[in-house]
N, C-alpha and C positions, 0 to 999 in steps of 0.2 A: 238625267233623272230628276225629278222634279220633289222633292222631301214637306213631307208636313213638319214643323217642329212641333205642333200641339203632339200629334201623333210619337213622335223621339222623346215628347216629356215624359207622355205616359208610361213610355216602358223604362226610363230612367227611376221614376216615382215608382214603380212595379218593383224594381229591383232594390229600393231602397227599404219598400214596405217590407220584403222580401228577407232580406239581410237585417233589418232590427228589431224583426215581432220576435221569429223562433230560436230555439237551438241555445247552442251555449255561449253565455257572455264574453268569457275569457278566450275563445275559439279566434283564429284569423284565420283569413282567406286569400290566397295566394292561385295566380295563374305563374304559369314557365315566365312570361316575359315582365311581371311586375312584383313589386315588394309586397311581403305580408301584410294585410292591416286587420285590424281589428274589427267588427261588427259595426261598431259605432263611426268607424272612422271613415268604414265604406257607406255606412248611411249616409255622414256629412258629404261626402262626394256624391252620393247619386242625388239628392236635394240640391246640393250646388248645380249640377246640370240640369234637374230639372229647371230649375227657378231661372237658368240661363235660355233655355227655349224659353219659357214664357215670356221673358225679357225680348227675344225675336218676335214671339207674337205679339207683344203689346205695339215694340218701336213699328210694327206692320200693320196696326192696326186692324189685327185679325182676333174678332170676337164669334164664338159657334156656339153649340152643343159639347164639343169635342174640347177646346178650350174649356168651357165650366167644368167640365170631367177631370181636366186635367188641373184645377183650381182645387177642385176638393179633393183630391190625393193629395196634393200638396201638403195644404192646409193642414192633413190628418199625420200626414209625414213630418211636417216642422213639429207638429204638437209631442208627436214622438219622441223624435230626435232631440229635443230641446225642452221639454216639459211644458206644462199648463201654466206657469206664470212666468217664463220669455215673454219680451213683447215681440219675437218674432212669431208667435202661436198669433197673440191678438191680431198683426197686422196681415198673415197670411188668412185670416177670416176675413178682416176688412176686405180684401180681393176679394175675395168667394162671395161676399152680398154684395157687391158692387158689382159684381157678375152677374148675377140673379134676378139683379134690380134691373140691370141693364138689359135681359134677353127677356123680362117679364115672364119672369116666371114665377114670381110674387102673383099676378095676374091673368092667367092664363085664358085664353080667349080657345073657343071651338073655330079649329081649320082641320077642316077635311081631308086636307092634302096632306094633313102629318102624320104617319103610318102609327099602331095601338103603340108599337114597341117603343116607340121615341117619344109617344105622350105620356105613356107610364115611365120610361126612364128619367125623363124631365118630373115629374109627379115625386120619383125618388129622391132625385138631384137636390129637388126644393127644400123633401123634406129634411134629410141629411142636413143642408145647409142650417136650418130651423132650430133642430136639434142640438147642431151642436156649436151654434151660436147662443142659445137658452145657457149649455152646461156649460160654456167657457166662462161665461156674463159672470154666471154661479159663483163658479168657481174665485176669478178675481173681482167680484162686488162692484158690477161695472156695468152701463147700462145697455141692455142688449141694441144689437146693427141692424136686425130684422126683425120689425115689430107684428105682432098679429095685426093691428090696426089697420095694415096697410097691405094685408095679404087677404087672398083670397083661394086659397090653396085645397084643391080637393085627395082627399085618400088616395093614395093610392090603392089595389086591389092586392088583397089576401093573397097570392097566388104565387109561386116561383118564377125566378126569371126566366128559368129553362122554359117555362110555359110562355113566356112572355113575348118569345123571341121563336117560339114552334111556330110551326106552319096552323092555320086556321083552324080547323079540326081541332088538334090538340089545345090548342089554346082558348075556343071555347067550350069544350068538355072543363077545362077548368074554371072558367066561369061559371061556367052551370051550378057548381059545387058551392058557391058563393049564397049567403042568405041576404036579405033586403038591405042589411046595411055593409054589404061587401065584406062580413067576415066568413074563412070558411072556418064552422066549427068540427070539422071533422081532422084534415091533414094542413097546419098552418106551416107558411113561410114565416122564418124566426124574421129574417130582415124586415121584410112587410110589417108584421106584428108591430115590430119596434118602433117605423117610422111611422106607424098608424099611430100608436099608444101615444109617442111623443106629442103629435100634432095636436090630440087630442087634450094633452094634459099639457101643451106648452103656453098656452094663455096662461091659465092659471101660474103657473111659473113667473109669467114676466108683469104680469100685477103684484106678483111679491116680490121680487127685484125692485119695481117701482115704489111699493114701500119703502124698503129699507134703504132704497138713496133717497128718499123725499125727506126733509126735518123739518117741513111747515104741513103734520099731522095734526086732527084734531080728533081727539077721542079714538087715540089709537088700538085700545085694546078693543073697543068694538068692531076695527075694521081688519084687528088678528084675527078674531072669532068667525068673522063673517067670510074670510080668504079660508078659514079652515073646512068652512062650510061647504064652500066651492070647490076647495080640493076633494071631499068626500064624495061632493056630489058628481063630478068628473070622472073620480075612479069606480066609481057606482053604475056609472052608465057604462061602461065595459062591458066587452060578454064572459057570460060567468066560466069558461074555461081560464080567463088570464085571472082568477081568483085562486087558483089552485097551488097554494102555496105549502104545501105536506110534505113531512119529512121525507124523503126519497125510500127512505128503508122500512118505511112503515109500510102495513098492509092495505092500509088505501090508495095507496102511492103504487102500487105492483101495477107493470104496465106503463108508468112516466118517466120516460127516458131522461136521463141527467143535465142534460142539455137541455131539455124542456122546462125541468124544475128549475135550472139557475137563469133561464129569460123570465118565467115568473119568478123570479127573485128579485131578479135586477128592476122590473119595473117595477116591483112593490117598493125599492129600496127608494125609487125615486120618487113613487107615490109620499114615502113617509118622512122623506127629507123636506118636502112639500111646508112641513108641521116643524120639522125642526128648525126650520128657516124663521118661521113667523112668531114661536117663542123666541127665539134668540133675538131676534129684531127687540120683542115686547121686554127682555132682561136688559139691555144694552141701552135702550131708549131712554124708558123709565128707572134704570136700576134698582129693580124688583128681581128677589128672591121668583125660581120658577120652576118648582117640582116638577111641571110638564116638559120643561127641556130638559131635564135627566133621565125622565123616564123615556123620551121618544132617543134619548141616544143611550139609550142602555137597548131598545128595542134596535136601532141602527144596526148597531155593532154585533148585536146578537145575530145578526141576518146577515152582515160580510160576513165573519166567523164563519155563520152556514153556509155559505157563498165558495167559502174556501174550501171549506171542507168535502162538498160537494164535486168540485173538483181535483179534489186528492184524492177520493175514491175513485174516480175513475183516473187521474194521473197525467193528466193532461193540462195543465198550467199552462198561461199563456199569455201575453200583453196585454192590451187594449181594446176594451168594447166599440169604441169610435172608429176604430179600424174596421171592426166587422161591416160598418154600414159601405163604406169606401169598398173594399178590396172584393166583396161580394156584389154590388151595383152594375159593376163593370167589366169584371172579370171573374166570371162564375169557375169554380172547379166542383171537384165532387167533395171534398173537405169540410163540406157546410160544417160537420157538429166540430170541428177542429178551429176553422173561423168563429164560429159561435162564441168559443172560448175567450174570447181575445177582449170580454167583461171583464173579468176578474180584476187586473190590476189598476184600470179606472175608478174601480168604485172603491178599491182598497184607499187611493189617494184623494177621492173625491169624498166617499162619505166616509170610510173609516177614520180616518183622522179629524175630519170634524167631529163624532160620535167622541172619540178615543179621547180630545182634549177637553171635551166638557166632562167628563167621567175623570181624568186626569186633575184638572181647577177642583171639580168637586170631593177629591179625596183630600188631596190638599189641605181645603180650607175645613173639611171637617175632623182632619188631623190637628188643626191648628184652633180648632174651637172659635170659630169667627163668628163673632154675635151678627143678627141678622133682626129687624124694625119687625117682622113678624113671628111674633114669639112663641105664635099658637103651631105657627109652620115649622118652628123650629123647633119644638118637642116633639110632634108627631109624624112629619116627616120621614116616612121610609126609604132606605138603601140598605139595599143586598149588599154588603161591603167587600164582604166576602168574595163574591157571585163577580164584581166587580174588578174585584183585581185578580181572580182567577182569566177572566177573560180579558182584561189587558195584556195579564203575562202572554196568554195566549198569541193574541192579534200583534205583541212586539217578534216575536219571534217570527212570526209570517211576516212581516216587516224585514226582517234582517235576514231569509230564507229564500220569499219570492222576489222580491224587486231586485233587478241586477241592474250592475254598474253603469251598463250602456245606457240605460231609459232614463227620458229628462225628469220625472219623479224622483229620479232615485237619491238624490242631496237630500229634499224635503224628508222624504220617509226615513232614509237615517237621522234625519234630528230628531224627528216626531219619536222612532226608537228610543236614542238615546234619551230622551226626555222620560218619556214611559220608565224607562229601565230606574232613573233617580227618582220618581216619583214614588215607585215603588219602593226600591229601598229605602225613601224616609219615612213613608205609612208603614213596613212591616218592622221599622230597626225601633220606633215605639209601640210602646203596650198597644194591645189591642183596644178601637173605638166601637164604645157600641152602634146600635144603625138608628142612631136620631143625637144631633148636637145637643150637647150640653152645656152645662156656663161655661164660663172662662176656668182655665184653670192657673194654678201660682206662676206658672213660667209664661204665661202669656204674658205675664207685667214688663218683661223686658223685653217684647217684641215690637218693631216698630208699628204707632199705631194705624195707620194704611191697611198692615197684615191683618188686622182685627177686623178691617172693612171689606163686606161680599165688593163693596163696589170696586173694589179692588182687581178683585178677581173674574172681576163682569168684564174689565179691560183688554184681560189676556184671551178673548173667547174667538179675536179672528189670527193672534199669533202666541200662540199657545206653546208651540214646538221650539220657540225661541227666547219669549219670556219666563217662563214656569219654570227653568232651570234660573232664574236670578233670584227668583221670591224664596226659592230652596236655600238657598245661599244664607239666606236672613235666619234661617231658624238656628 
C-alpha cells in the first residue's frame, strides 16, 4: 500500500488540535496498551509526529496543496503547544510562507483546470497564513514574512465550506446570496468574515509594524495621525453589519446570537489595537506623556472583559481564535459556534495584557506622583481610578481561572497575574489618589530619582509583567 505522509500529518496535527484546545487540563488519556499522559503531553507527541512526516515530505521533496494544509496546522499546533513567544511558533510560520511563496499563492494566476473548491480553499490557506503571520509579527515586534507588497491576494467568498465543496446547485444558490463586493449580508460564514476582515485590515497593520521597527522617522507624530486615519478608514469601509458591537443583553441585540456578538468583538478589538499600537510607538519614541494610550487600553480591556463575559454567559470557554481558521478550513464539523469560541484566550494574551500593563504602569506612576514636562496634562488629565482597578481585579482573576496549565500562554498570563495582584495591593494599601496627578509629595524625597521620571515607566511598556514588580520593590 502506497501512504501519503502529508496525508498521516494531518490527522497526527488533527489529534493534537484535538487533545489541547478542549476539556480538562489536569485530565489524562490512557488506551489498554499505553501509559496515561497528560493533555499537553499527548499534544507534544502528536506535533512530534507531525513535524516527523513533514520531515518525510520535505527529505522527498514533495510540495502540494495538501502539504500547505498540513503546514498550517502545524504552525497553529506548535503556537499552541508552546505559546506565541517560542521561537518554535516563529519558525513553524517561516515554513508556512515559504510554502505559500513557493506554490504562489501570494500570486495567484486564473487556471481553468482548478476546480471553485481548491481555488477557494487555497484563497483561505492564503488568507490564514496572512493573518496570522500580521498577529505573530504583533505580538513579538518582529517584522512580518509575508508582506502585502508582494501579494496579490483575492477574498475569499462570504459563504460556508459546506457550500463550497456542495454539488453546483447548492453551491451557487449561495452565491447568488452574495452582494457586489462578495459579502453576504444576510447569513455570514464566521471563518470567511474573519479572513476577509483580516486581508482587509492587514496592510494597515504592517505599515505599523513598519513603523515601530524603523528609528530613521521623521516627523513621526504625523505619520501616527495619518496610520490612524487609515485604520479608520479601512474599518469604515466594512459593511455595516460587522459594526454591530451591542451589549448582547440589550434590546437591540435580541436576535444576535453570542457567537455573533464576540466575532464583532474580536475584530473591533483588533480594529482598536490598530491605535494602541501607534500611541505606544509615539510614547516610547519620543517619550511623551499620552492620554490617548490609556484611554484606547482602558477601551481594550473593557471589550476582553466583554469578550469574557460573553462567553460565560453562554459557558462555553475555549482556546484559541487562530485555531478556528485551521481546524475549520479543512475539516468542517457541525460545531461551528463551539470552534468559533476558540477567540477568547488569544485575545486575553494578545490584547489583554498589553491593555492591562499600560493601565497597570499607569496606576503606579500616579500612585507615585511622577511629575511629567506637561503640566497642563498633568492637572487635567482624567482616570477612572476606580473603574480602573475594579476591572484589573476583574481581568486577573480571568487570568488565574481561564488559562490552563497545558497552553503555551499560560507562564506569561501568570506573571501578568501576579504582577496585577502587587500592583494592586500597593495602589489600594495607600490613601486613596485623586483622578489627576498632583505635586510631589514628602515621601517622594526618598525615592529614587528614575521613579519620579514617566520616562521611566515608558520603559516597562513592552515587559511590564516582569519589570513593574521590581519598581514595586523601590517604594
Amino acid at each position: 500500500m502506497s501512504y501519503r505522509w502529508e496525508i498521516i500529518g494531518l490527522a497526527f496535527a488533527t489529534v493534537g488540535m484535538g487533545v489541547a484546545l478542549p476539556g480538562d487540563s489536569n485530565s489524562t488519556l490512557q488506551t489498554e496498551y499505553s501509559p496515561a499522559r497528560s493533555r499537553k503531553e499527548l499534544g507534544e507527541l502528536a506535533l512530534s509526529a507531525t513535524e516527523t512526516c513533514l520531515a518525510f515530505c520535505n527529505e522527498a521533496g514533495v510540495l502540494n496543496d495538501v502539504v500547505s494544509w498540513l503546514n498550517s496546522k502545524r504552525t497553529l499546533l506548535t503556537t499552541l503547544i508552546y505559546g506565541d513567544k517560542d521561537y518554535r511558533s516563529w519558525r513553524a510560520l517561516g515554513d508556512l510562507s515559504t510554502i505559500v511563496f513557493s506554490l504562489g499563492f501570494n500570486q495567484p494566476s486564473p487556471d481553468p483546470d482548478v476546480p471553485f473548491w481548491l481555488s477557494e480553499t487555497r484563497k483561505r490557506l492564503m488568507g490564514h497564513a496572512f493573518s496570522s503571520d500580521k498577529q505573530l509579527a504583533t505580538f513579538l515586534g518582529r517584522p512580518p514574512r509575508i508582506s502585502w507588497r508582494f501579494c496579490n491576494i483575492s477574498l475569499p467568498l462570504d459563504i460556508a465550506f459546506k457550500d463550497i465543496i456542495a454539488e453546483p446547485e447548492v453551491r451557487d444558490l449561495a452565491i447568488s446570496r452574495l452582494n457586489a463586493d462578495g459579502w453576504n449580508d444576510i447569513v455570514n460564514d464566521k471563518e470567511a468574515v474573519w479572513l476577509r476582515v483580516s486581508l482587509i485590515m492587514g496592510p494597515v497593520r504592517e505599515s505599523i509594524l513598519e513603523l515601530s521597527l524603523n528609528n530613521q522617522v521623521e516627523n513621526l507624530p504625523a505619520m501616527v495621525e495619518e496610520l490612524v486615519q487609515q485604520s479608520e478608514l479601512s474599518w469604515a469601509s466594512l459593511p455595516s453589519f460587522l459594526h454591530q458591537r451591542n451589549d448582547p443583553e440589550a434590546p437591540s441585540s435580541a436576535g444576535l446570537l453570542i457567537c455573533e456578538h464576540s466575532i464583532y468583538l474580536q475584530l473591533h478589538l483588533d480594529y482598536i489595537y490598530n491605535k494602541f499600537m501607534l500611541y505606544r510607538i509615539l510614547s516610547k519614541r519620543l517619550n511623551i506623556w499620552s492620554p490617548d494610550l490609556v484611554k484606547v487600553s482602558q477601551e481594550m480591556l473593557g471589550e476582553v472583559l466583554m469578550l469574557i463575559d460573553t462567553r460565560v454567559r453562554d459557558m462555553k470557554l475555549a482556546p484559541d481564535l487562530s485555531w478556528v481558521v485551521s481546524t475549520r478550513i479543512f475539516f468542517q464539523t457541525n460545531a461551528s459556534k463551539d470552534l468559533l469560541t476558540q477567540a477568547q484566550k488569544s485575545k486575553i494574551s494578545f490584547f489583554g495584557l498589553s491593555s492591562a500593563g499600560v493601565l497597570s504602569i499607569e496606576l503606579v506612576r500616579r500612585a507615585s506622583n511622577v511629575n511629567i514636562d506637561d503640566s497642563s496634562v498633568a492637572v487635567t488629565a482624567p482616570f477612572p481610578r476606580s473603574r480602573v482597578i475594579q476591572v484589573l481585579s476583574n481581568f486577573a482573576s480571568y487570568l488565574q481561572t481561564i488559562v490552563q496549565p497545558h497552553e503555551g500562554n499560560y507562564d506569561i498570563c501568570q506573571q501578568a497575574r501576579e504582577t496585577i495582584r502587587r500592583v494592586l495591593d500597593f495602589v489600594l494599601t495607600d490613601d486613596p489618589k485623586p483622578d489627576t496627578i498632583t505635586s510631589h509629595s514628602p515621601s517622594n524625597a526618598e525615592l529614587p530619582d528614575a521613579i519620579l521620571d514617566y520616562n521611566y515607566y515608558i520603559t516597562h511598556l513592552d515587559n511590564w509583567q516582569f519589570e513593574l514588580q521590581d519598581t514595586l520593590q523601590m517604594f
